[in-house]
C-alpha positions as CSV (number, residue, x, y, z in Angstrom):
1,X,0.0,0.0,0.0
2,X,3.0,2.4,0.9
3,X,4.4,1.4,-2.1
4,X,1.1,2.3,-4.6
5,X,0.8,5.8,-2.8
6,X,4.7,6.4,-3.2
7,X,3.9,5.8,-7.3
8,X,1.2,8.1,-7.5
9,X,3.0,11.0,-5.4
10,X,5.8,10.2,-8.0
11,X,3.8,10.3,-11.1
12,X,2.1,13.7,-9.7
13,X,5.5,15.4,-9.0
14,X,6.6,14.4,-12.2
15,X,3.7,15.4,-14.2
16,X,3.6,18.8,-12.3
17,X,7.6,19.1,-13.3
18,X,6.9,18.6,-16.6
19,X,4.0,21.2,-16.8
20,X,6.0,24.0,-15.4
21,X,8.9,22.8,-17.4
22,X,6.3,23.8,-19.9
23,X,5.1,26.6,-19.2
24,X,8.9,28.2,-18.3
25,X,9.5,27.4,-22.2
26,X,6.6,28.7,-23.4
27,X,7.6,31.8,-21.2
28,X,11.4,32.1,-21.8
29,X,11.8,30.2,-25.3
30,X,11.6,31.9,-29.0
31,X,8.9,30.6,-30.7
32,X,11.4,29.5,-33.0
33,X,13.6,26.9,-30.7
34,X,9.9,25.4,-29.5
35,X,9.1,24.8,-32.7
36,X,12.4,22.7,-33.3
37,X,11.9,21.3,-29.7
38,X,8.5,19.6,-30.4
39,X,9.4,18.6,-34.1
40,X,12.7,16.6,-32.4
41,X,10.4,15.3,-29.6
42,X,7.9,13.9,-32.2
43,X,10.6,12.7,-34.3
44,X,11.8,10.7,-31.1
45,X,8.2,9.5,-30.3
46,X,7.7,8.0,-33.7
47,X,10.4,6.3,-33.5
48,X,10.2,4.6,-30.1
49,X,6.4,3.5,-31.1
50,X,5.2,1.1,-33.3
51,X,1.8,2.3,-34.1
52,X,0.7,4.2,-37.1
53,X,-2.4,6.1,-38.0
54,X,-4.6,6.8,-41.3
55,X,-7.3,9.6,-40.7
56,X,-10.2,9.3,-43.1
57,X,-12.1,12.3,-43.0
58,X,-15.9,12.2,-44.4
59,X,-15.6,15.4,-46.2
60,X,-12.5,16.8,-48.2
61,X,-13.5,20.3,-48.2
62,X,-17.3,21.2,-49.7
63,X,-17.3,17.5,-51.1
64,X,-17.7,14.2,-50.2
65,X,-14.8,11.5,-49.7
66,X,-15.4,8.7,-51.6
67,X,-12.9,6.9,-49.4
68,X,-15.2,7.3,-46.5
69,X,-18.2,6.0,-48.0
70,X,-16.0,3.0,-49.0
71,X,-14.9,2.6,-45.8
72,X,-18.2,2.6,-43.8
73,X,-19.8,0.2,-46.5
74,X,-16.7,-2.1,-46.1
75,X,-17.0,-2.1,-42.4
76,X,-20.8,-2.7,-42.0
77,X,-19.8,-6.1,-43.7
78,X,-17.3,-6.8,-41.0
79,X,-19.2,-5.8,-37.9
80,X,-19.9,-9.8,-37.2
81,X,-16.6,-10.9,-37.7
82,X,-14.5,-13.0,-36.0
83,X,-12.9,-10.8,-32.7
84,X,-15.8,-7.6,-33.9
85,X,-18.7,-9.9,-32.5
86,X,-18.5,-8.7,-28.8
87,X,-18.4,-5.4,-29.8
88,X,-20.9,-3.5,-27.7
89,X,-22.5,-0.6,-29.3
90,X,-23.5,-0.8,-32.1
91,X,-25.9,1.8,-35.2
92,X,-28.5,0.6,-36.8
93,X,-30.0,2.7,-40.2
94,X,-32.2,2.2,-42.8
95,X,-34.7,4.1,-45.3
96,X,-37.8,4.4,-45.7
97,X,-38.4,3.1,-49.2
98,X,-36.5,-0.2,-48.1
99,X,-37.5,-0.3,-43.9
100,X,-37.2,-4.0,-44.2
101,X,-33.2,-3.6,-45.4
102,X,-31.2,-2.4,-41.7
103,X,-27.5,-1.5,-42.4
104,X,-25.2,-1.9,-39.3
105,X,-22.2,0.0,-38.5
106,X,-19.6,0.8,-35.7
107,X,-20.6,3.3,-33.2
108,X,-18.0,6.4,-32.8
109,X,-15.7,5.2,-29.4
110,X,-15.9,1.6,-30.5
111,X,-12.8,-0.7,-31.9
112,X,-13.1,-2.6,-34.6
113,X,-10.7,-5.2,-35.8
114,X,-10.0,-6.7,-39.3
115,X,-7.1,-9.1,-40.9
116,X,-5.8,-8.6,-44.5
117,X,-3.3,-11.2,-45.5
118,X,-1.3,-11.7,-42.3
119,X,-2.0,-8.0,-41.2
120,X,-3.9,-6.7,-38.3
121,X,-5.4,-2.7,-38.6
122,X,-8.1,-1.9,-35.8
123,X,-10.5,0.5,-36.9
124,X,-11.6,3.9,-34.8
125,X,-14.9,6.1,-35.5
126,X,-14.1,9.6,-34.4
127,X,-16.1,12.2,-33.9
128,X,-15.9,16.1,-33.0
129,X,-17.4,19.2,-33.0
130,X,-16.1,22.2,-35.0
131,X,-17.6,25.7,-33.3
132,X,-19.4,27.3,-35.9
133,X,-19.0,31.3,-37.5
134,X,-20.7,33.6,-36.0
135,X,-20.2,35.9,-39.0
136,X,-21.3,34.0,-41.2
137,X,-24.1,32.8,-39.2
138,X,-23.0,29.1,-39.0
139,X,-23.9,26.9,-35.9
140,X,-21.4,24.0,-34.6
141,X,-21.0,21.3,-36.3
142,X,-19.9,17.3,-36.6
143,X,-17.1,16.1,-37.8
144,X,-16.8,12.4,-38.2
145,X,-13.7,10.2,-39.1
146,X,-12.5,6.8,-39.5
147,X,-9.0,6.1,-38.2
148,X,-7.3,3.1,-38.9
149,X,-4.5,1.7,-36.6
150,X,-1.7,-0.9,-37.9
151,X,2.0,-1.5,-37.1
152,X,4.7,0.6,-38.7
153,X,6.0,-2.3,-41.2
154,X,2.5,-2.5,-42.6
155,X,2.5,1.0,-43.7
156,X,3.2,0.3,-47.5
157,X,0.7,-2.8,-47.4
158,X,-2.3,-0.5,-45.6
159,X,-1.7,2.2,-48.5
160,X,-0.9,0.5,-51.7
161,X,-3.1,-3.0,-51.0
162,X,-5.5,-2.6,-48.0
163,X,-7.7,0.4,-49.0
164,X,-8.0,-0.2,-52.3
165,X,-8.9,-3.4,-51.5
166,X,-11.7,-1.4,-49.5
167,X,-12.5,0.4,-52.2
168,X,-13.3,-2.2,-54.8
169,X,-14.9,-4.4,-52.2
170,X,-17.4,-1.5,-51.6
171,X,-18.0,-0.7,-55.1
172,X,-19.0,-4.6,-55.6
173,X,-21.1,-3.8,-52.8
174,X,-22.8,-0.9,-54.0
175,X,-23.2,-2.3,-57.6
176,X,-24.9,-5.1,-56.6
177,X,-27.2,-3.4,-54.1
178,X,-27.8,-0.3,-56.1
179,X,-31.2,-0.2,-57.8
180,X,-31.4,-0.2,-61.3
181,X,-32.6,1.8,-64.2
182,X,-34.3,1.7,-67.2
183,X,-34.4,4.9,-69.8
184,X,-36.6,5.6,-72.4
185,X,-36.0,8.3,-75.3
186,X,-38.2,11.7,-75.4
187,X,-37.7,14.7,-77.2
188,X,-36.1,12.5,-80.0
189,X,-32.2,13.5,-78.5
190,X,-33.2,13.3,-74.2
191,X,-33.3,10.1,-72.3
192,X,-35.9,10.2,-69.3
193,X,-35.6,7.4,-66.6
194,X,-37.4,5.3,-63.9
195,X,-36.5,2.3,-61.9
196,X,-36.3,-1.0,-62.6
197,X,-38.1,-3.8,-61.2
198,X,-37.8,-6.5,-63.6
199,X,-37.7,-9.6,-61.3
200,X,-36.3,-12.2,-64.1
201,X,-33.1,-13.7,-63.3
202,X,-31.1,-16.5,-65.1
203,X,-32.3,-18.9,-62.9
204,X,-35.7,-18.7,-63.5
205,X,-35.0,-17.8,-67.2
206,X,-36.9,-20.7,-69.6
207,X,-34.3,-21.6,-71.4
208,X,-31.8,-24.7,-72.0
209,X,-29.0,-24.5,-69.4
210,X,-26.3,-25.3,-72.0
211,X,-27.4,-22.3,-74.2
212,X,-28.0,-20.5,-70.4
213,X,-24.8,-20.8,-69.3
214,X,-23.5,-20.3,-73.0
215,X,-24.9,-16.1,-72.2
216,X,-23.5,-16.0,-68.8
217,X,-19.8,-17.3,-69.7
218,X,-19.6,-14.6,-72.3
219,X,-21.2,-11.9,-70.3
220,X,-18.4,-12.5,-67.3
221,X,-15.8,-12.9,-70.1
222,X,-16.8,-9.7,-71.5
223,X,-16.5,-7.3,-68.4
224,X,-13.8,-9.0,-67.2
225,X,-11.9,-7.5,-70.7
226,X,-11.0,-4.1,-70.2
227,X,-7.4,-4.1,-70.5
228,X,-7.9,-6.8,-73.7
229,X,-10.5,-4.0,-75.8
230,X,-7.9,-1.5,-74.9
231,X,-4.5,-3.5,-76.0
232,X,-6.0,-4.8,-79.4
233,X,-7.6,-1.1,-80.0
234,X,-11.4,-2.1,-79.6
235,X,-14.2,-0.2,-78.0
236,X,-15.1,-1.9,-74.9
237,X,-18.6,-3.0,-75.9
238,X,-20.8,-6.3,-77.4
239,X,-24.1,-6.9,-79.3
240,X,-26.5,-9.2,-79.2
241,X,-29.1,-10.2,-81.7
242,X,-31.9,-12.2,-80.3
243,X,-34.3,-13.2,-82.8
244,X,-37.3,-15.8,-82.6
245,X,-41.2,-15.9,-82.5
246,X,-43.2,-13.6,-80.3
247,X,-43.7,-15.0,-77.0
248,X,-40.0,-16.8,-76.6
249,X,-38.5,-14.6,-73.7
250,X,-36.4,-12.1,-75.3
251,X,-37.3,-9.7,-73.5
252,X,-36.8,-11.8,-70.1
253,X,-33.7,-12.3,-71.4
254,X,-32.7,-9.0,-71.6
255,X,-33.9,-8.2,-67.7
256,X,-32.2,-11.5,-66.6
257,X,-28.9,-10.1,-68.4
258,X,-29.2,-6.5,-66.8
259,X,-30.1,-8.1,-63.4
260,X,-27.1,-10.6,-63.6
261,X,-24.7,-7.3,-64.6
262,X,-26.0,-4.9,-62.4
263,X,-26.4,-2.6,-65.6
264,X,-29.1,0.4,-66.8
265,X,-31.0,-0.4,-70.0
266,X,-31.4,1.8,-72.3
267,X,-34.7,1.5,-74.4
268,X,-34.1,3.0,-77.8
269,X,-37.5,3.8,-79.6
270,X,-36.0,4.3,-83.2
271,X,-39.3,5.6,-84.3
272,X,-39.1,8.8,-81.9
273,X,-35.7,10.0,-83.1
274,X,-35.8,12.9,-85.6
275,X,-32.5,12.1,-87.5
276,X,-28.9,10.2,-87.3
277,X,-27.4,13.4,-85.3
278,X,-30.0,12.8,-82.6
279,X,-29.4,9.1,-82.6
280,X,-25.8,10.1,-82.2
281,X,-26.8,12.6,-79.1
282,X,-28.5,10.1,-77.4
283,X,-25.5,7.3,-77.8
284,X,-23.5,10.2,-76.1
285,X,-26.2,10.6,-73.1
286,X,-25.5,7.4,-72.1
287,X,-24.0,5.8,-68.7
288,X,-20.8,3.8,-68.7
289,X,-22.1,-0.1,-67.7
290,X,-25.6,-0.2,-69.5
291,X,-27.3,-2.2,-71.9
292,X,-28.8,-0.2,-75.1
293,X,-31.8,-2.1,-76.5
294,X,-33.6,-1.6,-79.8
295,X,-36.8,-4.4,-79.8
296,X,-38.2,-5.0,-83.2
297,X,-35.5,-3.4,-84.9
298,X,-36.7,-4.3,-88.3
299,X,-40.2,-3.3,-88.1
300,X,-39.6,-0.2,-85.8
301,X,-38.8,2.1,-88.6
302,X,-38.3,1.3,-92.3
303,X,-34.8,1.8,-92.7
304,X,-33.2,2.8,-96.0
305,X,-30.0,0.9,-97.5
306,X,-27.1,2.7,-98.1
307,X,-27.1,3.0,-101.5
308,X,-30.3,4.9,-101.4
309,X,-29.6,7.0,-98.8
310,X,-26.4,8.2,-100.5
311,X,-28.4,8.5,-103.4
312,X,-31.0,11.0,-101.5
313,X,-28.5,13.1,-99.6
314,X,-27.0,14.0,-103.1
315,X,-30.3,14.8,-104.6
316,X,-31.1,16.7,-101.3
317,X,-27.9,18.9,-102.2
318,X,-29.2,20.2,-105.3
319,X,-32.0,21.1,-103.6
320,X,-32.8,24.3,-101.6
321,X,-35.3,22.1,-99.4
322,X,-35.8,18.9,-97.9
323,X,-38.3,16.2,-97.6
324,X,-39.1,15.4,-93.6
325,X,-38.8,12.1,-94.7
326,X,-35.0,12.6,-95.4
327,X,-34.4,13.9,-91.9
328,X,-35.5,10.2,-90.6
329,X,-33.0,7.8,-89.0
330,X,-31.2,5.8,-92.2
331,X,-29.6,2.5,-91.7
332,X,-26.2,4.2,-92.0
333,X,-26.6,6.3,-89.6
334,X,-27.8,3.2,-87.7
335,X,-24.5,1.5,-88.6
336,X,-22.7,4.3,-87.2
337,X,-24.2,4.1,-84.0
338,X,-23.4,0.7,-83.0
339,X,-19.7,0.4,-84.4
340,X,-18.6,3.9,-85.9
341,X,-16.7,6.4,-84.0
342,X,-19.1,7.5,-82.1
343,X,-19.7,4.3,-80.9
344,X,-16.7,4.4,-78.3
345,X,-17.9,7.0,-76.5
346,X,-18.1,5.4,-72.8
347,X,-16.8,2.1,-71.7
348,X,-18.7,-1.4,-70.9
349,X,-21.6,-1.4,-73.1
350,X,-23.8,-4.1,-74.4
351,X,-25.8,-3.6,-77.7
352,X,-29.0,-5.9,-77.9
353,X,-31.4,-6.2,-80.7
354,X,-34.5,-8.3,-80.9
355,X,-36.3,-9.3,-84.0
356,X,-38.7,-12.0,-84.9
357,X,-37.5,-12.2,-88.6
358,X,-33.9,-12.4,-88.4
359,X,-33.9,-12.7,-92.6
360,X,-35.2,-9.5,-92.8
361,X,-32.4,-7.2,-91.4
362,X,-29.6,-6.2,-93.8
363,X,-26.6,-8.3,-93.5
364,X,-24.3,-5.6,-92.8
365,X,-26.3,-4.9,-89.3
366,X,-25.6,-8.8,-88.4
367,X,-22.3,-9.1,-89.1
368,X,-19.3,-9.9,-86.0
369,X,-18.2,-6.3,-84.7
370,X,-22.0,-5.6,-84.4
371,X,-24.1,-8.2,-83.6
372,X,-21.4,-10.5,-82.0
373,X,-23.6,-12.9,-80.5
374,X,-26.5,-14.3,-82.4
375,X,-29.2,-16.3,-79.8
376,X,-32.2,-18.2,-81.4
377,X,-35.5,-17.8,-78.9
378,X,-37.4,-20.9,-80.0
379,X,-40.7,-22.8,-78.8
380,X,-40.5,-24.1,-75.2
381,X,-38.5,-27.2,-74.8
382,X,-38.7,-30.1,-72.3
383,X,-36.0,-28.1,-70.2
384,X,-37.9,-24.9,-70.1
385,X,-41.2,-26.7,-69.1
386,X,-39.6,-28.0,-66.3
387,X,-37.9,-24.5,-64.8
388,X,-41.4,-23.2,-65.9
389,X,-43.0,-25.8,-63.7
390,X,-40.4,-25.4,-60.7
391,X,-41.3,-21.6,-60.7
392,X,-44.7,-21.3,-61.1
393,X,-45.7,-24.3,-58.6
394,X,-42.2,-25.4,-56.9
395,X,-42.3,-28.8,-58.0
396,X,-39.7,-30.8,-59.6
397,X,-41.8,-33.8,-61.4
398,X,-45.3,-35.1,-61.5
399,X,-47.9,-37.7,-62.9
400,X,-48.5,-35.7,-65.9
401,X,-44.8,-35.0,-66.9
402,X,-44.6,-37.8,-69.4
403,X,-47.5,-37.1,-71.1
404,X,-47.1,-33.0,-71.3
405,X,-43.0,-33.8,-72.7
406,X,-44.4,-36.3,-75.1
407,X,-46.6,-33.5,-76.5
408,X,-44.4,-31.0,-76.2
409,X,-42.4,-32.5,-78.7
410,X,-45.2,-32.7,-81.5
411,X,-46.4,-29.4,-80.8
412,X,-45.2,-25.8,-81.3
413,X,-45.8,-23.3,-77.6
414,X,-43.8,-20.8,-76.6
415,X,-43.0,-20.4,-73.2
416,X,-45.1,-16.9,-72.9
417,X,-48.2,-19.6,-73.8
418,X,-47.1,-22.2,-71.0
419,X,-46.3,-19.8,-68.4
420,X,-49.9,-18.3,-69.1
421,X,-51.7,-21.8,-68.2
422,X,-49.4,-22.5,-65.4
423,X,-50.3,-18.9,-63.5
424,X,-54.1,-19.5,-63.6
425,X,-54.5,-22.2,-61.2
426,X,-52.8,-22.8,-57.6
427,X,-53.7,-25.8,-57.5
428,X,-50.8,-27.4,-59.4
429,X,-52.5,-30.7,-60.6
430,X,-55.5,-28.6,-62.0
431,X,-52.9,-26.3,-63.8
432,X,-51.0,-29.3,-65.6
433,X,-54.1,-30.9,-66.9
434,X,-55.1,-28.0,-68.2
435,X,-52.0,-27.6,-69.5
436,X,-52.5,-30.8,-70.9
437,X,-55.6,-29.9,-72.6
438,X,-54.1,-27.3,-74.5
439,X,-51.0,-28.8,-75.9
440,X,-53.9,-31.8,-77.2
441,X,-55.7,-29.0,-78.5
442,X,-53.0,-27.7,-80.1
443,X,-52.0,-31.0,-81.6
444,X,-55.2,-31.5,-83.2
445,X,-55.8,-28.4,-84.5
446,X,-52.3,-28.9,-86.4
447,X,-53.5,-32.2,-87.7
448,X,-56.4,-31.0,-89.1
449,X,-54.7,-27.8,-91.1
450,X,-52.1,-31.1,-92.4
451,X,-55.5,-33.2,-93.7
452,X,-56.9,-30.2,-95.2
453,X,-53.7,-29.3,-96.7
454,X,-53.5,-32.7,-97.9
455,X,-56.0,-32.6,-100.7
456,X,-54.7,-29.4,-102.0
457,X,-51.3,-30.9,-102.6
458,X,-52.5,-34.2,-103.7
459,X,-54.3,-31.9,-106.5
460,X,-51.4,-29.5,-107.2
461,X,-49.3,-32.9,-107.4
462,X,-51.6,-33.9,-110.4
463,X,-51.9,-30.6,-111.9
464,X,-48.1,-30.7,-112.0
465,X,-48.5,-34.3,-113.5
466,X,-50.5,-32.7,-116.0
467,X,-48.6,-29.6,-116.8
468,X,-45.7,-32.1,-117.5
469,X,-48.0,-34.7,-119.8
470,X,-49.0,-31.3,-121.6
471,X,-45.9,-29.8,-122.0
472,X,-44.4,-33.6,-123.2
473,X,-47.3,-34.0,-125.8
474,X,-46.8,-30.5,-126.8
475,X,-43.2,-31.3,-127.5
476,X,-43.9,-34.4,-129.0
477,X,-46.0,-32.4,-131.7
478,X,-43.3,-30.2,-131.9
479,X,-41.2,-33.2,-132.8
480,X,-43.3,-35.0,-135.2
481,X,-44.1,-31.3,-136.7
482,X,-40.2,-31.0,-137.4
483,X,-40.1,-34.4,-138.6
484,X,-42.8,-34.1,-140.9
485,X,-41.2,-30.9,-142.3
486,X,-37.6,-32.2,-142.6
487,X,-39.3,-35.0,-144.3
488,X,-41.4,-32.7,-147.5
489,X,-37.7,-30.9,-147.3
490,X,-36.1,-34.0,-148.4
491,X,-38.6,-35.1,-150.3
492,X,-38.6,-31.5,-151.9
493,X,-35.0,-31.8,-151.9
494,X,-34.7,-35.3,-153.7
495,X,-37.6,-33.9,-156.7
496,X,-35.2,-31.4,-157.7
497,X,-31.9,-33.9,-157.6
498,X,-34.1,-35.7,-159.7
499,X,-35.1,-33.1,-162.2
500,X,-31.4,-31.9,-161.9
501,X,-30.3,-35.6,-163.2
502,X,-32.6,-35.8,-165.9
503,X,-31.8,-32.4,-167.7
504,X,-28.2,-33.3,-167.2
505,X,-28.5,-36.3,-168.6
506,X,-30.7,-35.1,-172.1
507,X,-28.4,-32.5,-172.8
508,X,-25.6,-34.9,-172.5
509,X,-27.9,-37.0,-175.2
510,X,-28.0,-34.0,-177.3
């Protein structure tokens, strides 16, 4: 006990010497000799300790650090980890658009500790308040920051590896929470959007998992390229052609693709935009990591071949006017948008078009370069049934499975037509014989359009028989025509060698 209250009168004396040590400097010494005084001291201290600091303030200035919003969505991920999960105090936010989505963070006082690669840093949320301007009217404010703690050696790894490790770990975050958008072309040259809520996701996606996973293995290929499009001199984009009946999922497709990305669509009405420099103003009003789509691209608008638009911009030149007509998107200009110089303004950027008449749209739109990827949509499959039957009534087989893939086969429905008789039943053996129903239906309705048919063919088959018996008759007369006419020539021919012989031979007699 003597012993204890022997430290503490020490430690008293000596921090009451040291504060009067103080205040004789402050008193006695230029400002000039403190100055060097403290800067030595603190050079000492930093050596002697171990411990070094990075202070991430939550505003640089008027602005907004983007390092501290990395850091605070990077740490609410780490709150439950490992050595954090005693922590006591904790926040707890959320909005009220999504009340049912809570983000968790640290509280300012608490510790929080986290490992990268052999490395401890403990995390600090400070906060203070800054007296406001009384000139200027300003009340106090807060000032928050994160603080980061790590040994000395670790310095090099904290700044060059461990925050941007934060940093992309956050933007992963936010891109795959971050609600989407879909845009839709006014004024012919603006883009006006709204959120999307498309809830289609590969997974539930009718479609054959080969072909599936065929779209998924190029889309992580492709945004996984940027320093490939930049080394072979390519703008970092890729299109899509999806063409097939009505009905087939393409557009599904498309919301299962922007889903899986985490990018904006873009839905390009061709038939609102005034001319090919509008087209090219909206291609410039576009995000970075979005999906431009043009559906129906060749009944949208009725676009002109090259040839005859260059033909009708040289007759518009001799002209003091031109026809509104003229002013209209051109598939040149259309050409230009997807792959001409234009095109590379921005980065990451998919190009999907949908028709359901791929023959119709002019070669030069399809080729690779522009429509990279071609992906039939075709008439529901066995596969696609059975995803179709898994989401619509969560069951994986069933007594009527055999007979609905038997007739499947036979019969021609698109997935938009199965999904329909799935959805209007809950009662899941009720919806597959109806289902049933209408894929008999279907079959017999295409067997009687094949008897009826029958007939017609049968007699066009002996009209053809016919046409041929005629046209061989015919040129059998022809033939026995010629015949009989090469015949009266030779016989003609003959009469006059024979009234050649006979004169020749009287006047040999005379």
């Amino acid at each position: 006990m003597a012993s204890y209250d022997k430290t503490i009168a020490t430690a008293a004396s000596l921090a009451a010497s040291l504060m009067l040590v103080r205040g004789l400097a402050n008193e006695l010494l230029p400002s000039e000799v403190r100055e060097a005084l403290s800067a030595a001291l603190n050079s000492l201290r930093s050596r002697l300790t171990w411990q070094h600091t990075i202070v991430v303030e939550e505003k640089e200035g008027w602005s907004y650090n983007y390092v501290y919003s990395a850091v605070e969505a990077y740490l609410a991920t780490r709150v439950g980890a490992g050595a954090n999960i005693g922590m006591q105090r904790l926040r707890v936010s959320s909005t009220e658009s999504e009340a049912e989505k809570m983000v968790v963070s640290m509280e300012a006082g608490e510790e929080m500790r986290d490992v990268y690669e052999g490395a401890e840093f403990r995390w600090y949320l400070v906060t203070r308040e800054v007296k406001g301007d009384p000139d200027s009217g300003a009340g106090a404010r807060e000032v928050r920051s994160y603080e980061v703690s790590f040994h000395k050696r670790h310095k090099e790894k904290a700044l060059k590896e461990y925050l941007p490790f934060i940093v992309a770990t956050a933007k992963a975050i936010w891109d795959r929470e971050r609600s989407l958008s879909i845009y839709m072309n006014q004024y012919s040259d603006e883009w006006n959007p709204m959120e999307l809520q498309h809830p289609s996701t590969f997974e539930t996606l009718a479609m054959d998992r080969k072909q599936k996973q065929s779209i998924i293995d190029d889309l992580d290929r492709f945004i996984k390229r940027k320093d490939y499009y930049r080394r072979i001199g390519k703008a970092w984009k890729r299109g899509y052609l999806l063409y097939g009946p009505p009905g087939t999922g393409k557009s599904s497709l498309i919301a299962a693709i922007a889903n899986h990305l985490r990018f904006d669509i873009y839905d390009l009405e061709l038939t609102g935009v005034n001319s090919n420099s509008d087209l090219t103003k909206l291609l410039i009003g576009m995000n970075n990591r979005s999906i431009l789509v043009v559906e129906d691209v060749d009944c949208t608008i009725e676009l002109k071949q090259r040839e005859e638009h260059d033909e009708d911009e040289e007759h518009a030149k001799s002209n003091s006017t031109r026809n509104k007509s003229e002013d209209k998107v051109t598939l040149s200009g259309l050409l230009n948008f997807v792959d001409g110089l234009w095109s590379t303004s921005g980065e990451e950027k998919i190009i999907i078009f949908t028709t359901n008449y791929k023959e119709r749209l002019d070669p030069a739109l399809l080729r690779p370069g522009r429509m990279d990827m071609h992906i039939h949509m075709g008439y529901c499959t066995l596969e696609a049934f059975r995803i179709l039957a898994n989401n619509y009534h969560a069951i994986d087989s069933h007594a009527t499975y055999p007979e609905i893939e038997e007739l499947i086969k036979e019969v021609n429905l698109t997935p938009a037509d199965v999904a329909e008789v799935l959805m209007r039943n809950d009662d899941t053996d009720a919806a597959l014989h109806d289902l049933v129903e209408l894929l008999n239906s279907k079959k017999k309705d295409a067997t009687e359009i094949k008897t009826e048919n029958k007939p017609a063919n049968e007699k066009k088959d002996v009209n053809a028989i016919k046409t041929e018996s005629m046209q061989v008759d015919e040129k059998k007369d022809g033939n026995e025509i010629k015949t009989e006419s090469v015949q009266v020539e030779e016989k003609k021919d003959d009469k006059e060698v024979m009234l050649k012989n006979d004169s020749f031979t009287k006047d040999r007699s005379s």
